[in-house]
N, C-alpha and C positions, 0 to 999 in steps of 0.2 A: 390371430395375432402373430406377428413375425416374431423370427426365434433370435434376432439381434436387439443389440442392446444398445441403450442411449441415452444422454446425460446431458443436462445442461444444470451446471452447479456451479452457480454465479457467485462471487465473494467479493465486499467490501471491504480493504484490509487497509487499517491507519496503524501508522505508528512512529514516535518523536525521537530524534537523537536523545541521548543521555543526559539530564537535567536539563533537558530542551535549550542545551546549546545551539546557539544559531551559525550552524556550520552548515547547512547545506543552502549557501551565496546559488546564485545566479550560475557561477561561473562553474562550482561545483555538481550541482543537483543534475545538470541534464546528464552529464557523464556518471553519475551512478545512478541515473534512469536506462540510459543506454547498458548499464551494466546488467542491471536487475533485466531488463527484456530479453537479452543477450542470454541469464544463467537460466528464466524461465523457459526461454526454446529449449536448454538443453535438460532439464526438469520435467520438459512436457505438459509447460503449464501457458496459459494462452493472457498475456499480459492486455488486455484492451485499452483501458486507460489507466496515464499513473501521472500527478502531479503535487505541488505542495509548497510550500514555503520553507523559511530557513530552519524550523524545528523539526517539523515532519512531513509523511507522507503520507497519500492515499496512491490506492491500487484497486482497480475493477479487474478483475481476476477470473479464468474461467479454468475451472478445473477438474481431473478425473476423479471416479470415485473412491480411486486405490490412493487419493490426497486428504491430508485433513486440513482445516485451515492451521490448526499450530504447525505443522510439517511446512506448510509453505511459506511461513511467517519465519521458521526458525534456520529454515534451506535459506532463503534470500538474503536477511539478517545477516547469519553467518557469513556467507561467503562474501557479501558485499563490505560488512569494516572491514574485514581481512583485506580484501581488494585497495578498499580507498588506502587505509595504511600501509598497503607493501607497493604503491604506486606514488604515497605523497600525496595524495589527491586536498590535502587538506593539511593548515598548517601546525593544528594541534594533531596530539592522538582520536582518533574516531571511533564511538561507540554508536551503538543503539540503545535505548532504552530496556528494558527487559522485556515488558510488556507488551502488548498489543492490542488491539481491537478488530473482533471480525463481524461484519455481520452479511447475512445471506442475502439476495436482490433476487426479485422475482423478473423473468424476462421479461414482461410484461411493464415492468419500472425501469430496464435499463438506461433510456434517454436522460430518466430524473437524473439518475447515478454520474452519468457521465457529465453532464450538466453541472452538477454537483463538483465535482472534481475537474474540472476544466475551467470552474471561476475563484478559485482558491485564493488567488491573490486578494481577488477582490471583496469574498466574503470576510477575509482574516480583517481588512480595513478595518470591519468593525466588531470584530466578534475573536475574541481570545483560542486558544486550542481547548483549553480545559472546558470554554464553556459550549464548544463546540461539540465535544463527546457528550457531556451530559445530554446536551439537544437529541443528538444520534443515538444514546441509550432512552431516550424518554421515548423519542419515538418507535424505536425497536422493540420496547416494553409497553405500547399502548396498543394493544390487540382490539 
């Protein structure tokens, strides 16, 4: 066995603005998508896909294993309201929610995931955020 080491530790990470204000428009989200890729290069963290509608976001996320998912959820979080509010990026004050959701991806499932988060507009058409987590924890929870 070789004496290096190696990692692939894949993450699903959603999470809504603050009482799922619909503050992240069209015009705002790609610019604190470009920000989040932007502060994950300098984090050291490998952003693969990130999309979402006006409440929240997903993020397929590839990460070391000196990262935990709250660390990276609370790194990007953080710096990015900071970001949107001391830029104006939006016309009220900007929060995130507190919370989060992370769940793990097996390489093996990637294409689902991304798939997943690349049709978001279209699946929100008919499907709520709330009841959208519940779906992702039933299925997280059905071993």
């Amino acid at each position: 066995m070789s004496s290096r080491s190696y990692s692939a530790i894949w993450l699903h990470l959603i999470w809504s603005t603050k009482k799922r204000a619909p503050l992240l428009t069209k015009k705002v989200k790609y610019k604190v998508y470009n920000f989040f890729r932007d502060k994950a290069k300098e984090l050291n963290i490998h952003i693969d896909h990130i999309n979402g509608i006006d409440d929240h976001v997903h993020l397929l996320v590839c990460i070391k294993p000196t990262h935990s998912a709250s660390t990276v959820a609370k790194k990007l979080k953080g710096a990015s309201s900071k970001w949107i509010n001391e830029q104006g990026i939006t016309d009220e004050y900007f929060e995130w929610q507190a919370g989060y959701a992370a769940f793990s991806v097996s390489p093996t499932q990637l294409h689902k995931v991304r798939a997943y988060i690349r049709n978001q507009e279209k699946h929100h058409a008919k499907t709520s955020f709330a009841d959208e987590l519940i779906m992702l924890e039933n299925k997280a929870n059905s071993h």
